[in-house]
C-alpha positions as semicolon CSV with decimal commas, in nm:
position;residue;x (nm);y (nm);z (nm)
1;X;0,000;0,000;0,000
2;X;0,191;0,182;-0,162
3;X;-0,076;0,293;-0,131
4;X;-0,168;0,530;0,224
5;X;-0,063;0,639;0,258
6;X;-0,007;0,864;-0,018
7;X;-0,235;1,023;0,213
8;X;-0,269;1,383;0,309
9;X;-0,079;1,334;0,655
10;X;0,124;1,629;0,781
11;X;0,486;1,628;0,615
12;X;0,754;1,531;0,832
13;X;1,007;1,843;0,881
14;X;1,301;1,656;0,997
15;X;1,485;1,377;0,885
16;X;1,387;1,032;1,035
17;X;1,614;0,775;1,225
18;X;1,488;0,446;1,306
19;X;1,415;0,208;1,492
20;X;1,445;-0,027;1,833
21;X;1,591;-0,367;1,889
22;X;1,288;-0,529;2,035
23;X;1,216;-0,922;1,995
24;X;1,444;-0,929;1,730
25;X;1,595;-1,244;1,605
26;X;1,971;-1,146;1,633
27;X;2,149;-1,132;1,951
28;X;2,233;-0,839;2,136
29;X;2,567;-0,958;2,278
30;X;2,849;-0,680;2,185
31;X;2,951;-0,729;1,797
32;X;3,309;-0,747;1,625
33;X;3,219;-0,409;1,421
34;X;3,147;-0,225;1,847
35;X;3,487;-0,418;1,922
36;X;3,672;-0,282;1,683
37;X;3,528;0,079;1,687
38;X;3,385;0,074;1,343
39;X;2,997;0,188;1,265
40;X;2,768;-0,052;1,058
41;X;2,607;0,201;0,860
42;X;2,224;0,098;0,811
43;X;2,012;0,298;0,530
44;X;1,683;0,372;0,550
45;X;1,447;0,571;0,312
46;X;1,062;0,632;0,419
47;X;0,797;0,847;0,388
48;X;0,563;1,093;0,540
49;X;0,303;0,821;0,724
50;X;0,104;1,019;0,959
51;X;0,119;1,324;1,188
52;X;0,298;1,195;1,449
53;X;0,519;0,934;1,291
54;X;0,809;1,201;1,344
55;X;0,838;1,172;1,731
56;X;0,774;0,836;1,764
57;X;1,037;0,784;1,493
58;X;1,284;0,945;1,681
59;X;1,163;0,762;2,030
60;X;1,204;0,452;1,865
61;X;1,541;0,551;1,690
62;X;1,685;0,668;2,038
63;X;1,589;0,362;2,189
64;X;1,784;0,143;1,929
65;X;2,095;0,357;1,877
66;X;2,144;0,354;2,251
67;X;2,145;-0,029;2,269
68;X;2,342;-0,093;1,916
69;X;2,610;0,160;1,982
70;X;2,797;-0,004;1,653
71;X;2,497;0,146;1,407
72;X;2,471;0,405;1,260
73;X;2,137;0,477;1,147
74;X;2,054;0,707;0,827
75;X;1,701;0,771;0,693
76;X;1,596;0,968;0,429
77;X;1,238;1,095;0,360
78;X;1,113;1,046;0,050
79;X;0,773;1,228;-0,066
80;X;0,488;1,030;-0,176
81;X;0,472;1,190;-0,553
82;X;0,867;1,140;-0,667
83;X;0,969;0,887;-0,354
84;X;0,907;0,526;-0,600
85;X;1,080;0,664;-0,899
86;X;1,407;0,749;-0,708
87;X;1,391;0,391;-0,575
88;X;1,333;0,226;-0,855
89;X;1,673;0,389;-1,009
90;X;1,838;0,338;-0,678
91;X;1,739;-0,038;-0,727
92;X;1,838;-0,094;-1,058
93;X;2,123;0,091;-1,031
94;X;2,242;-0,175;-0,723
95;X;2,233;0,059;-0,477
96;X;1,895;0,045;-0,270
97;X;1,857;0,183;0,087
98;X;1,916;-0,134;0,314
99;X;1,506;-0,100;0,406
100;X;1,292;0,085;0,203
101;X;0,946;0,173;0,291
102;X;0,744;-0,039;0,031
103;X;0,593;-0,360;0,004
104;X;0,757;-0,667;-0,188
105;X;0,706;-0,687;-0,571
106;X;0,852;-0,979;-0,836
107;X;1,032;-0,673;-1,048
108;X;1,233;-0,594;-0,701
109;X;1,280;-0,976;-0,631
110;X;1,411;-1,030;-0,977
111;X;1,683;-0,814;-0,977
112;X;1,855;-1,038;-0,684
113;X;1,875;-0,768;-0,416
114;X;1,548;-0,822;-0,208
115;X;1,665;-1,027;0,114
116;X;1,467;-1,284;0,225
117;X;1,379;-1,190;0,581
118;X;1,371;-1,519;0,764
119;X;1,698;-1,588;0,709
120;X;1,792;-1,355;0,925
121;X;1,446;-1,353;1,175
122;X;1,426;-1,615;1,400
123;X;1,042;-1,787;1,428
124;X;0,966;-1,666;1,746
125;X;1,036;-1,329;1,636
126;X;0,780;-1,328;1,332
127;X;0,506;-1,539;1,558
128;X;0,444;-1,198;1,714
129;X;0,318;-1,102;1,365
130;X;-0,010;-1,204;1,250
131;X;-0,006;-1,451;0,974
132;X;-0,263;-1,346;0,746
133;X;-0,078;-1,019;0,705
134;X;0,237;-1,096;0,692
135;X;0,149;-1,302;0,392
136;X;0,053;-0,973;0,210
137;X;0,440;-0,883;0,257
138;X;0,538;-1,232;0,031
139;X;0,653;-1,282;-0,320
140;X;0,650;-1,667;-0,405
141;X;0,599;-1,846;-0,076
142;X;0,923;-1,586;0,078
143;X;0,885;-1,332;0,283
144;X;1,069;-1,004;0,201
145;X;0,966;-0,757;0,408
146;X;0,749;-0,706;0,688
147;X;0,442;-0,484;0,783
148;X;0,354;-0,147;0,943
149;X;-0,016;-0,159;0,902
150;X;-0,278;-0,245;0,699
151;X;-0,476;0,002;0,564
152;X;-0,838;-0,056;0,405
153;X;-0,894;0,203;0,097
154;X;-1,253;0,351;0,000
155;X;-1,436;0,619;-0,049
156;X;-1,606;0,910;0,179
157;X;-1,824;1,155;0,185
158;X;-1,941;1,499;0,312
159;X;-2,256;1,416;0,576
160;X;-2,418;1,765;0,565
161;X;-2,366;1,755;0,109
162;X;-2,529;1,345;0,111
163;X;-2,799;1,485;0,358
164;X;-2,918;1,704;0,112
165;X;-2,894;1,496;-0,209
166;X;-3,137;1,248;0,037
167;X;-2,914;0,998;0,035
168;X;-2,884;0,725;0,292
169;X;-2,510;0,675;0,414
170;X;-2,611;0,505;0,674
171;X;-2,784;0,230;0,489
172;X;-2,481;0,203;0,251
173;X;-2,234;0,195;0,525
174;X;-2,447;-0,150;0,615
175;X;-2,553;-0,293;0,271
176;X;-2,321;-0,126;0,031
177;X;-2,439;-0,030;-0,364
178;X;-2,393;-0,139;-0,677
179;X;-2,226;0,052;-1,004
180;X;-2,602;0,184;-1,116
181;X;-2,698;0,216;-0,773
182;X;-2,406;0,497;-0,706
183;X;-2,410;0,682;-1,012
184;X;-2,798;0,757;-0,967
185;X;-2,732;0,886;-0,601
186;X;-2,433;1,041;-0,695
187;X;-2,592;1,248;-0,975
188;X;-2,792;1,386;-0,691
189;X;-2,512;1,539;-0,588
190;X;-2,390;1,692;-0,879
191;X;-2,526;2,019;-0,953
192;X;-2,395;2,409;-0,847
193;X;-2,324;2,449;-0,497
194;X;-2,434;2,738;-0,253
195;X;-2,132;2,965;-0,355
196;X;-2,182;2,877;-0,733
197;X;-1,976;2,647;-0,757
198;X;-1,964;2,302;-0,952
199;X;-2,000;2,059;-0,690
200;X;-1,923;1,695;-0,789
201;X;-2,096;1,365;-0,716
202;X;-1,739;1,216;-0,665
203;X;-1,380;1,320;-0,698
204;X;-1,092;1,121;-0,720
205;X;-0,752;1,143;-0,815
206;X;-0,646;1,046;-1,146
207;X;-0,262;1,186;-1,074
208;X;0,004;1,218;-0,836
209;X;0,201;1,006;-0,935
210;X;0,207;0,668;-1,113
211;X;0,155;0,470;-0,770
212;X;-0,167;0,677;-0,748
213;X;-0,310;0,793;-1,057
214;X;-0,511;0,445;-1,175
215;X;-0,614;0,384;-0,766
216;X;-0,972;0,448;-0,886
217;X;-0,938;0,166;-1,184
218;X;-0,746;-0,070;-0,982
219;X;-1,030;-0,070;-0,690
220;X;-1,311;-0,110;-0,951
221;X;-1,177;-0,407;-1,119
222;X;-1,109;-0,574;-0,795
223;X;-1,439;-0,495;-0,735
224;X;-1,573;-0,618;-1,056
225;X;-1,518;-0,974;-1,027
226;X;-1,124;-0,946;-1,130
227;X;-0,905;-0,874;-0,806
228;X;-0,576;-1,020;-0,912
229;X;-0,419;-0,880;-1,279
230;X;-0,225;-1,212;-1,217
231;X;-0,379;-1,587;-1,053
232;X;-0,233;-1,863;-0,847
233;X;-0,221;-2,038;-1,200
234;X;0,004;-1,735;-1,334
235;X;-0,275;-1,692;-1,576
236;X;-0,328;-1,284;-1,685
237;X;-0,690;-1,205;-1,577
238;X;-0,738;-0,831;-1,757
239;X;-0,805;-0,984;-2,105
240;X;-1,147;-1,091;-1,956
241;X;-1,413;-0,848;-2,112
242;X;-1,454;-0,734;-1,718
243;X;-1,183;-0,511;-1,775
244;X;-1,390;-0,344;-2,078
245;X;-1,675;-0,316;-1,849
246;X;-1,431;-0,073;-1,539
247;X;-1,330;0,116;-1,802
248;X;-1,658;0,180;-1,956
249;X;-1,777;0,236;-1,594
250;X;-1,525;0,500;-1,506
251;X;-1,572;0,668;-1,848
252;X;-1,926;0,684;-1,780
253;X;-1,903;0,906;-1,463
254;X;-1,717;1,139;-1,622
255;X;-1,989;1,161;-1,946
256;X;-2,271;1,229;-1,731
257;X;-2,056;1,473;-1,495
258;X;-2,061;1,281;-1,192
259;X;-1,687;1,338;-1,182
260;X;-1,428;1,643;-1,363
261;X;-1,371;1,594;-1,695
262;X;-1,020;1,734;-1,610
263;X;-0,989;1,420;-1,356
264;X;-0,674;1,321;-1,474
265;X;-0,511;1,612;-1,351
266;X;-0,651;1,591;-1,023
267;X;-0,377;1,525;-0,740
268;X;-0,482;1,369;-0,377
269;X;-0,405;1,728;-0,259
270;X;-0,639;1,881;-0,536
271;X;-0,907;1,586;-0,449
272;X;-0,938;1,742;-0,089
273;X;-0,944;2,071;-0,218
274;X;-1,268;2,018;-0,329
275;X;-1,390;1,780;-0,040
276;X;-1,285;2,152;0,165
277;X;-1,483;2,393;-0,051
278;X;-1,813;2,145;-0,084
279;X;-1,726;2,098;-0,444
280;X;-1,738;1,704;-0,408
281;X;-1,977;1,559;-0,179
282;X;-1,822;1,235;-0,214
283;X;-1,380;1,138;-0,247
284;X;-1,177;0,825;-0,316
285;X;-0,946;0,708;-0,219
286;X;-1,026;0,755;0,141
287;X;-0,946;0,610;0,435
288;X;-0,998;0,560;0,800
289;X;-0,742;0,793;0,856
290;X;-0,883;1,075;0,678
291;X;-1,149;1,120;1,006
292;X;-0,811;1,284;1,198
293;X;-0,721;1,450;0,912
294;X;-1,013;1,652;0,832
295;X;-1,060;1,708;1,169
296;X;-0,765;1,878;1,190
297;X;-0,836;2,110;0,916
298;X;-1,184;2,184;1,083
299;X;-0,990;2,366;1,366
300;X;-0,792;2,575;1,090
301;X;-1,109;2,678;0,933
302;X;-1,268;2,745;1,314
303;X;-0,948;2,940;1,372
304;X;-0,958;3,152;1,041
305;X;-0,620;2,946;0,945
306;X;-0,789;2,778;0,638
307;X;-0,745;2,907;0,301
308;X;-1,024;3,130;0,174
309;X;-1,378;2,894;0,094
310;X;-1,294;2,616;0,280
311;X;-1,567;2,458;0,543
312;X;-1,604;2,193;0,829
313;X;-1,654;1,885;0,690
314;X;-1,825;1,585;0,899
315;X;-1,701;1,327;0,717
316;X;-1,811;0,935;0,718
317;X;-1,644;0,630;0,523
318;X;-1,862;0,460;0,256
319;X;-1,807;0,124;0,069
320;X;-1,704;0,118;-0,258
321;X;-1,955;0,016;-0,548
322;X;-1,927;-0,279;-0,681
323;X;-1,991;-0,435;-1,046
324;X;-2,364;-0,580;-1,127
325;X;-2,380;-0,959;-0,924
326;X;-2,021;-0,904;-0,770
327;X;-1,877;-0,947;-0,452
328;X;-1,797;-0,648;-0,271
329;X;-1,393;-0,627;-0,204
330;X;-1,127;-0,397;-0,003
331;X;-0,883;-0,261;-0,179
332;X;-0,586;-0,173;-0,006
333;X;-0,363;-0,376;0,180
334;X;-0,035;-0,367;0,381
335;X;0,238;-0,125;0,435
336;X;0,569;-0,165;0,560
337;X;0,929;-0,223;0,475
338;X;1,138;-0,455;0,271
339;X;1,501;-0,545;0,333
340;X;1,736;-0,510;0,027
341;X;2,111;-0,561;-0,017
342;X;2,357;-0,360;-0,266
343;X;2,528;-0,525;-0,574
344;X;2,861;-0,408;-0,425
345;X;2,822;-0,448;-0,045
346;X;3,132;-0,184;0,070
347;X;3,042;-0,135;0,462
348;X;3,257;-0,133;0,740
349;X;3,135;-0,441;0,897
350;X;3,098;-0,796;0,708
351;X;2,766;-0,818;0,448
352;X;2,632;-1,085;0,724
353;X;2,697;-0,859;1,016
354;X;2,553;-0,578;0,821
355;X;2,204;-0,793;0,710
356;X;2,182;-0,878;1,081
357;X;2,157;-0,534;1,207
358;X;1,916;-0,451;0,923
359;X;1,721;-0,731;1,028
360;X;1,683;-0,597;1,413
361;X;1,641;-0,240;1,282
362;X;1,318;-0,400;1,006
363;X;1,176;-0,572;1,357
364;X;1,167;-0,258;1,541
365;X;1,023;-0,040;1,271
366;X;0,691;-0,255;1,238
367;X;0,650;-0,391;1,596
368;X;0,543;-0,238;1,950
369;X;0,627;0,084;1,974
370;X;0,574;0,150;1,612
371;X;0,182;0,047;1,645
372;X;0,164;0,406;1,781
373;X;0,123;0,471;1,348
374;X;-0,189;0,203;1,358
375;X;-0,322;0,408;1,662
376;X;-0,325;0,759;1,436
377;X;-0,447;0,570;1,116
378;X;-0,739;0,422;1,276
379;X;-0,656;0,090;1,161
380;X;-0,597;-0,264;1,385
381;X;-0,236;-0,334;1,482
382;X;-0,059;-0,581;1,285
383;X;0,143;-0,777;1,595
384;X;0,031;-0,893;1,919
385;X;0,328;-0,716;2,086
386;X;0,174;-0,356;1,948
387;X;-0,213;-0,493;2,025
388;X;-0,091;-0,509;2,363
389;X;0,057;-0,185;2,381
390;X;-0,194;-0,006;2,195
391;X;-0,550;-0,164;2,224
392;X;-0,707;0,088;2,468
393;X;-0,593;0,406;2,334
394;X;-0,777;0,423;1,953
395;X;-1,095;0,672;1,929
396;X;-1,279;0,689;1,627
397;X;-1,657;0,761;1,572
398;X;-1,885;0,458;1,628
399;X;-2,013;0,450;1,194
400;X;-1,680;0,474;1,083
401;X;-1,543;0,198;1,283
402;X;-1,832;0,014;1,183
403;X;-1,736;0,060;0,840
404;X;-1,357;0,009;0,884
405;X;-1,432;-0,322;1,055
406;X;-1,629;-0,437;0,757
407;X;-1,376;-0,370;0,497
408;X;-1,121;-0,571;0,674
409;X;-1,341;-0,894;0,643
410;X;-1,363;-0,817;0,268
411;X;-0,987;-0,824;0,206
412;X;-0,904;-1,061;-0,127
413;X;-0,597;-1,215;0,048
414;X;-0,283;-1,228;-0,152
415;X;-0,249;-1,420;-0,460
416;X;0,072;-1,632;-0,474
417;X;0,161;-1,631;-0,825
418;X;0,489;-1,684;-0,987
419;X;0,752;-1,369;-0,980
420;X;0,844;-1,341;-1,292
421;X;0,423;-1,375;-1,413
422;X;0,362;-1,110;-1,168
423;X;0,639;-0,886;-1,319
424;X;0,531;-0,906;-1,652
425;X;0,189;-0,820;-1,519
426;X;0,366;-0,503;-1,356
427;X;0,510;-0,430;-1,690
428;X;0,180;-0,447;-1,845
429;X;0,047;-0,231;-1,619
430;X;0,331;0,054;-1,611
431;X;0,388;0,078;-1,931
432;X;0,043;0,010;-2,078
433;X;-0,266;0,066;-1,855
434;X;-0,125;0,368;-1,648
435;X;-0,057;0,593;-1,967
436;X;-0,411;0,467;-2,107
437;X;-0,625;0,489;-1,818
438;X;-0,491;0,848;-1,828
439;X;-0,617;0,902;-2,166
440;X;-0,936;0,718;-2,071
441;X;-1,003;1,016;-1,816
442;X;-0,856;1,288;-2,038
443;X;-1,069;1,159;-2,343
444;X;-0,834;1,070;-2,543
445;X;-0,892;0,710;-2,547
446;X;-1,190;0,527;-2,573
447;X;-1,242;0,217;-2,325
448;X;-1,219;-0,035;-2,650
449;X;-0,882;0,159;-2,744
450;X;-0,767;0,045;-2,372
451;X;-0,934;-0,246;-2,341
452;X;-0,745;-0,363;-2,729
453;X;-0,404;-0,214;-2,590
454;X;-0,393;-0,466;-2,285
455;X;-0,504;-0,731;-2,493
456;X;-0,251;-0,708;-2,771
457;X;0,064;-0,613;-2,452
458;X;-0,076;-0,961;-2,274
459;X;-0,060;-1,173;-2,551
460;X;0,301;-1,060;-2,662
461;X;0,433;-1,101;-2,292
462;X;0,257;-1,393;-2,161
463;X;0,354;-1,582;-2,508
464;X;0,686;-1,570;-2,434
């Protein structure tokens, strides 16, 4: 995920250290590298993940530096828009960060630099994480990485704007819609607003980056009967005329002005611009999180600290639609950090040495202490170790927890396809149904055009 989280939390101002040697599997017993005098140098590159992930951060990074006086911790914050692309050259360049805030994918796998975790994790260690999750953090039956949180995506709405359209959120919240069910209440609220203004039956992003700017298509698919581009069987599942239909689907909201038709230049930041000025009554993608967010920008606007238009917004989470005689899904899924290696391991300390401190550091970024991010999100811990530590201190409103607890039982749990399958999926999907879903919003491309394009890419790559 990378998805959340890429949302719009409060932008860290100084640069982040990490993390405590808790549970880990490694010994703490003094090290050759602390005998010696030298500093293991451990990399770390993150991002912006909520408002207070700053000082607990540095908390946690005091903690560990204080008991592994032989690290040297170094974390750089990435931002959500440009963050991917300067991994991705980092990574095929041989150089990664040692841990890197992003989940496990086959094109990272395949270049030979992804570390398998639990050769460095002892058992007992990863019992304290729940299973079911930490399988979302696997690429072919090894696990890579391991999670922060997991973080249901959706949509949302303004209460006061779905009021008066009539609608009832709170029957959706418990029985959730179809495609034709939402675009005939969300053409009620589509009309001029009371300054004037267009308001919008739903905005979402269609840019920000390529990690973001096809969220809307990759949560209607899944929602459409096809939640894996890729299956267990390493078949390719977007050549089934479902994908026609999502792409029709989207194109129709924007035809019958239910969304912008300047969509694909919408940004998250853009998207909450007009949540703010009641020029969308409902957003995607939205998440628990969003309830502290918003609330926070309701004391700006009480305080006269909100730019000029903006409102209070009570806002509630909604399921997403779902295709005609499909199963409603959660898109989404986990967060955390994967372990890498460089091509040319130069440290001051032996490679082993080194992978065994970056092991420690990868438990202490994603367990106790750092479930105080889970607690700020809104969202269930991920280990036992942080459920203990955190349970008693969440508070969310009762409907949206309601909500929240429903889209975790709807999770589609990981497929475990092939790597190199899945990477040629990724390929697909980078290179062909990014750049065309943009021109699906933009109008530049028709949903056949799209639909044709995948086709033609899947049968040349899958042939192979």
């Amino acid at each position: 995920m990378l998805n959340l989280k890429r949302i719009c939390a409060v932008a860290l101002t100084g640069v982040m250290m990490a993390a405590v040697l808790t549970g880990c599997g490694g010994k703490t017993s003094t090290t050759s590298g602390e005998k010696e005098g030298k500093k293991d140098v451990v990399k770390v590159w993150t991002f912006p993940v909520e408002k207070n992930y700053q000082k607990t951060f540095q908390e946690i990074k005091n903690d560990f530096e204080s008991k592994n006086k032989n690290v040297k911790v170094e974390v750089e914050e990435l931002s959500w828009s440009e963050g991917m692309k300067k991994f991705d050259t980092a990574i095929n360049a041989g150089t990664p960060p040692d841990i890197m805030f992003v989940g496990p994918s086959a094109k990272y796998v395949q270049t030979g630099l992804a570390v398998s975790v639990e050769d460095y994790i002892s058992k007992e260690t990863l019992a304290d994480y729940y299973a079911n999750i930490v399988d979302y953090m696997k690429i072919g039956g090894k696990l890579y990485g391991l999670p922060l949180y997991m973080e249901p995506h959706t949509i949302g709405g303004n209460k006061k704007l779905l009021e008066e359209a009539g609608i009832d959120w709170k029957k959706i919240q418990k029985e959730g819609w179809t495609w034709e069910e939402f675009k005939q209440l969300a053409k009620k609220g589509t009309k001029k607003n009371a300054d004037g203004k267009q308001q919008y039956g739903l905005v979402f992003h269609g840019a920000g980056g390529p990690s973001m700017s096809s969220e809307l298509f990759d949560h209607m698919i899944k929602n459409n009967g096809l939640p894996y581009a890729v299956d267990e069987k390493n078949n390719y599942m977007y050549t089934d005329s479902k994908f026609l239909e999502t792409a029709k689907f989207i194109r129709s909201l924007i035809d019958e002005g239910i969304m912008p038709k300047e969509s694909n230049q919408i940004t998250p930041a853009k998207r909450m611009e007009y949540l703010y000025s009641e020029q969308a009554m409902i957003i995607g993608k939205s998440m628990a999180y969003y309830e502290v967010v918003i609330g926070d920008n309701n004391e700006k606007v009480k305080d006269g600290k909100a730019p000029a238009g903006q409102k209070e917004v009570e806002f509630v989470l909604l399921p997403e639609p779902h295709g005609k005689g499909q199963k409603s899904v959660t898109a989404g899924g986990v967060d955390g950090y994967s372990m890498f290696k460089q091509k040319n391991y130069k440290g001051d300390v032996s490679q082993e040495e080194h992978l065994k401190n970056t092991a420690n550091l990868l438990v202490a970024l994603t367990s106790g202490k750092a479930g105080a991010s889970a607690v700020v999100l809104c969202i269930p811990q991920v280990t036992k170790s942080g459920e203990a530590m955190w349970n008693d201190k969440y508070t969310m409103k009762a409907e949206n927890k309601a909500v929240v607890d429903t889209l975790f039982k709807n999770f589609v749990p990981p497929v475990q396809c092939d790597p190199a399958a899945s990477k040629k999926a990724t390929k697909i999907k980078d290179e062909v149904i990014i750049p065309k879903y943009s021109g699906l919003l933009g109008g530049d491309v028709t949903p056949e055009q799209m639909y044709d394009a995948v086709k033609n890419r899947a049968k040349e790559e899958f042939s192979k």
